[in-house]
N, C-alpha and C positions, 0 to 999 in steps of 0.2 A: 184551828190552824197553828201550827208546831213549824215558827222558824228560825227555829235553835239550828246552826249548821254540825252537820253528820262528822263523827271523824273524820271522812276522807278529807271531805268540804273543806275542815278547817286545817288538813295538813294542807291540801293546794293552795290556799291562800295563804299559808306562813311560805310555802315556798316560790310562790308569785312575788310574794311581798319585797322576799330577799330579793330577789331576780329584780325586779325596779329598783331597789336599793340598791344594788351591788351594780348593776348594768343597765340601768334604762334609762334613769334621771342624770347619771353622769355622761350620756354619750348625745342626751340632747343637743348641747353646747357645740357638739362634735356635727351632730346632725345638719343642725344650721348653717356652721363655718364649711361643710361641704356641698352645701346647695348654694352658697354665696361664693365659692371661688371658681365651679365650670358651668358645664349644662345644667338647667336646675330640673332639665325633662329626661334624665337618668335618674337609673337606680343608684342610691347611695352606699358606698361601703360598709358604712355604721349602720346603718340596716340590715343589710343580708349579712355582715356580722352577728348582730343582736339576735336576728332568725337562725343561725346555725347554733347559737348556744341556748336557744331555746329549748331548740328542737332535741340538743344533745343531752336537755334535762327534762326532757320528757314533758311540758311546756308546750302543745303541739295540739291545734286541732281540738279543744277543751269544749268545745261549742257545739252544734249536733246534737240535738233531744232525739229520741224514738231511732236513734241509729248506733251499730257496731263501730261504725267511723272513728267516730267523737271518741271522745271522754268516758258517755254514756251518760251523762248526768241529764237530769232533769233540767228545764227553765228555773225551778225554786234552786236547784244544787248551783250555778251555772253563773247566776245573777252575783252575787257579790267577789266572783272573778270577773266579772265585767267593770265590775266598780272600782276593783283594785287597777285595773290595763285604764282605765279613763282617767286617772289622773297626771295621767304623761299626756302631752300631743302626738309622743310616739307612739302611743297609746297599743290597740291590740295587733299591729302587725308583725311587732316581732314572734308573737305566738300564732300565727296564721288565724287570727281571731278575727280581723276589720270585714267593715263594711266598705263594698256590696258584695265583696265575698262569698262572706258569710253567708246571707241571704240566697248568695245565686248556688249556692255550695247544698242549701238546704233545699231550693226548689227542686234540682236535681238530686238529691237523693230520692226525694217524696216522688218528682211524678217524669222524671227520667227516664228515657230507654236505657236499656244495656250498651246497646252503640253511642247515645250519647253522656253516658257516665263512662265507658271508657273513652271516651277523646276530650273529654272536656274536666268532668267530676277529679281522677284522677289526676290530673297535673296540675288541679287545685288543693287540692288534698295536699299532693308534693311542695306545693309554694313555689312551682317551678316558673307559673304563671300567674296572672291577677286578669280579672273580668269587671266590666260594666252593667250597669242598669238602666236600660236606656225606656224611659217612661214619660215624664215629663216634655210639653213642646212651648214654643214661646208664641205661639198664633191661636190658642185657645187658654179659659181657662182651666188650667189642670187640677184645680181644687176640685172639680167635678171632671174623674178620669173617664166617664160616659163621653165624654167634649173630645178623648182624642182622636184629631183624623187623619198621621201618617199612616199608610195603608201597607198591609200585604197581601198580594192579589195573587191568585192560582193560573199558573199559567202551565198547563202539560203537568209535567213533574214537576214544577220550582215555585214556590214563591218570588213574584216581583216585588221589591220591597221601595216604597216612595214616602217622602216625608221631610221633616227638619223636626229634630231632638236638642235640647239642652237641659244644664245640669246633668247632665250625662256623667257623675263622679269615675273616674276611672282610667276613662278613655285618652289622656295624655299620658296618662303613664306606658313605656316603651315595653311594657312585661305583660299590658294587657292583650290578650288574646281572643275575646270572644266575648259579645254582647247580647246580654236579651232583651231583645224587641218587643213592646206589647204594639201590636197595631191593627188598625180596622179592617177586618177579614170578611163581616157578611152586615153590611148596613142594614139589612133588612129584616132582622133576627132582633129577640128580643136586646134589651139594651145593656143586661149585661153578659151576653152571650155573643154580643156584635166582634170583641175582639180576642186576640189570640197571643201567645208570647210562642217568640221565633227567634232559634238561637243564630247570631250572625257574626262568621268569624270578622276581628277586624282589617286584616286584607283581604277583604272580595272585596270585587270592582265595583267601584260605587261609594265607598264607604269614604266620607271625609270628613276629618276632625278637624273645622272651623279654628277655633278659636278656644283657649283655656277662659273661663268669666272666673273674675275676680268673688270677690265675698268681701266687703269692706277692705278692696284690697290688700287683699290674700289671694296669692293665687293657688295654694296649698300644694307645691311642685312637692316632688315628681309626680304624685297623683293627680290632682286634678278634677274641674268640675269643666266640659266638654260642650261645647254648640256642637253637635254632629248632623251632616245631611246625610241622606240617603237616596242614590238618584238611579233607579230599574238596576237596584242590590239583587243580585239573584241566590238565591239559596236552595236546598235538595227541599220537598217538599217533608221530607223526615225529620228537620231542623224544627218543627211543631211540637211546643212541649204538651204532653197531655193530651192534645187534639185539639182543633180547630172550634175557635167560642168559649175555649175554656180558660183563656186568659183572668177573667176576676177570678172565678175558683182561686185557680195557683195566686193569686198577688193575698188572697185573705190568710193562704197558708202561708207563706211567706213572710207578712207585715207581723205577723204576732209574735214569734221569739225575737225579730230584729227589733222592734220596738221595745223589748225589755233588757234589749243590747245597748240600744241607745240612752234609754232611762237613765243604767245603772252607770254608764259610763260617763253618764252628766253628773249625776252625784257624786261620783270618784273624784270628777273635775272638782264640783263642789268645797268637795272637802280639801280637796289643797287650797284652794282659793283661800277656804275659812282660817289653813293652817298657816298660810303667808299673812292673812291678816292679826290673827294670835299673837305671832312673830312681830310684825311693825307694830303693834300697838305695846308691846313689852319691851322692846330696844329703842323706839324713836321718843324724841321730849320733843316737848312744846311748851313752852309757857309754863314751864320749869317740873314739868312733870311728864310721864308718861303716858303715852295716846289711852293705855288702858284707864285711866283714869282721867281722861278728858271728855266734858260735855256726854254726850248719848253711848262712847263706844261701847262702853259694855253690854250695854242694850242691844248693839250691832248685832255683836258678839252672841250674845246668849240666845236673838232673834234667828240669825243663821242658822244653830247648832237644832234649836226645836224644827226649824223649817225642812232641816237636811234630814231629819230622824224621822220627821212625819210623812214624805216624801220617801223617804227607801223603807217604810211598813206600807207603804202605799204599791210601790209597785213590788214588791215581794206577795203581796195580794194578790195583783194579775198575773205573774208568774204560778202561786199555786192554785189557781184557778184552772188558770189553762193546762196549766199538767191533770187537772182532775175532773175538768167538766167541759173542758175544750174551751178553743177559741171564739166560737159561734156565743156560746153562754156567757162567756168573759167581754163580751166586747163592751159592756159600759167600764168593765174594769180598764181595761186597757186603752179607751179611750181620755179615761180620767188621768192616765199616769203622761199620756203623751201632752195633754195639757201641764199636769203639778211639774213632771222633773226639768221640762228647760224653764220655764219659769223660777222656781225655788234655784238652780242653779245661777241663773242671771242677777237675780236681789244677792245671792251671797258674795259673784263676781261682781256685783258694782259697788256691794258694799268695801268690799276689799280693796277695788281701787280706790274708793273715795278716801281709805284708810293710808294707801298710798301716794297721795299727792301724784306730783308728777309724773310719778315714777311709776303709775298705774295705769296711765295709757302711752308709755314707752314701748319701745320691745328690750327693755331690762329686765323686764318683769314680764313672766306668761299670760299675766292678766289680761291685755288686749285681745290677743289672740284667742284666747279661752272664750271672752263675751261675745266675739265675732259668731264663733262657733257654736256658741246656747242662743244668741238670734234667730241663727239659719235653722236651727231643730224644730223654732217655733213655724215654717215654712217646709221645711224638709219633708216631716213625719206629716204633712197635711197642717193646713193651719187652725191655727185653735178655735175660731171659728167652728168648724166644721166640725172638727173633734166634743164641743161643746153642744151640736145640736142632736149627736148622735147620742150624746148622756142625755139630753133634756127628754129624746128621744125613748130612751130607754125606762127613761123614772116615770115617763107619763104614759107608757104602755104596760107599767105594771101595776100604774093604782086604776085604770080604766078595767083591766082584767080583773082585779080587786071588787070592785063595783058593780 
């Protein structure tokens, strides 16, 4: 495995790099002050700012394995431009890179009609709009997505669509257009062929967005994490991605490049974390010396930088895995990295507050925010639980084959 990055590789990331330098880290401050003085469930100026100058450097769409769309790059090419967009909270929307975008950006190319990549694919593509993912319910457990039972039922031509959804990310935001539904289509079908993912604009009748849920209160405006109902949603019976049953299919194609979207932009995170703690431990005294040389920090310090390095050869693994033997083959890799990258993230952000005193779970500092946000990975991406039984999984049906 050769993950030396390719020229192009390493021109995108000097010119990503600039791009947060020059525009992204300075317009945070900006970002904030204009969600704190109107609607905070509008689009911000300092956003769709940031996105036109991205776009007008070509900064645009970088994401997109196995398609003309994109970039072109590969998951291994792709990964450490994730890394660099995760170390902001503005992270990758200025470059039309975020989640569930991304994701819903990717299902539709892969198993999309024509008619619905042009009404939908395209004006994502544009950044004209923004989409939900609506999976997750709050009346089973969803760690076992076999459990969900908001339903879409055939009725003539349409799907009837019924149910209650949350974490629904997206769905507050006023620029979100259209939802995909996974929900129970033929109970009586094997179990994972029982449901189906249906795409649902969000004005059809029917569709109400509850409530924004907090996350350690954060309620992450204008985006957004969404309680949605759905009460006899009617949709064209065409709205069926793929075909009826084939909802796991599409979510296993789906989860594997998002997942090393999320990895690498938790390490990104990582690494400023590590880089604000570097900083206070070399400007702040104590007890007539500086934090770098007080009691363990060095230890912090040098414990972080190995954890963050072994962690991104880690999922640069599943990354070229999956570009070379697919996602099916790669799944202990991939489920190892969903487990190491919010975890190794979270030790470096508590390290860094702990390095911060007060000032670490403020909002002076992006530290709070940032650990909020590596908690919920360890729930978001499936919880590590489950991510751990599918490696234990994997190791113990390859020395039984062995044997």
């Amino acid at each position: 495995m050769d993950f030396a990055y390719s020229p192009r590789v390493e021109a995108l990331r000097a010119r990503i790099n600039a791009f947060m330098e020059a525009e992204v880290f300075p317009a945070e401050a900006r970002f904030a002050e204009e969600l704190a003085q109107g609607d905070r469930w509008r689009p911000t100026g300092t956003m769709e700012e940031l996105k036109r100058r991205a776009r007008a450097e070509g900064l645009w769409n970088l994401f997109l394995p196995e398609s003309e769309l994109g970039a072109g790059l590969t998951n291994l090419e792709y990964a450490p431009l994730a890394e660099l967009m995760g170390r902001s909270m503005l992270g990758s929307e200025p470059f039309n890179c975020s989640a569930p975008d991304t994701g819903n950006m990717e299902v539709l190319v892969r198993y999309g009609t024509p008619e619905q990549k042009k009404q939908w694919l395209e004006p994502l593509l544009e950044g004209e709009i923004r989409s939900a993912f609506a999976m997750t319910e709050p009346d089973v457990a969803s760690s076992d997505a076999t459990n969900m039972q908001a339903t879409a039922v055939r009725d003539g031509n349409q799907w009837v669509i019924n149910g209650r959804k949350w974490w629904t990310s997206g769905a507050c935001d006023p620029r979100c257009r259209v939802m995909i539904f996974m929900g129970l289509t033929d109970p009586g079908a094997h179990r994972h062929r029982q449901h189906s993912m249906v795409l649902v604009p969000m004005d059809a009748p029917g569709v109400k967005v509850v409530r924004p849920l907090t996350v350690f209160g954060y309620d992450d405006a204008p985006h957004g994490h969404a309680e949605v109902h759905f009460e006899d949603v009617r949709v064209p019976l065409d709205n069926v991605i793929l075909g009826p049953g084939r909802g796991f299919e599409i979510a296993q194609g789906r989860l594997g490049p998002g997942r090393i979207h999320h990895c690498m932009r938790s390490l990104g995170m990582a690494e400023r974390a590590l880089e604000l703690a570097c900083r206070r431990a070399l400007d702040r005294e104590a007890f007539g010396k500086p934090l770098a040389r007080l009691g363990g920090n060095g230890d912090v310090i040098a414990d972080s930088r190995m954890e963050i390095d072994m962690a991104r050869l880690l999922t640069l693994r599943a990354a070229y895995m999956m570009d070379t033997v697919g996602n099916k083959v790669a799944r202990s890799e991939i489920a190892q990295i969903k487990v190491v990258a919010p975890n190794v993230a979270l030790r470096v952000i508590d390290r860094a507050i702990q390095l911060h005193g007060g000032a670490g779970v403020s909002g002076d500092t992006p530290l709070a925010y940032m650990y909020a946000m590596q908690r919920t990975l360890r729930l978001a991406d499936g919880p590590d639980e489950v991510h751990r039984a599918a490696i234990a999984k994997c190791e113990l049906d390859r020395h039984r084959l062995a044997q």
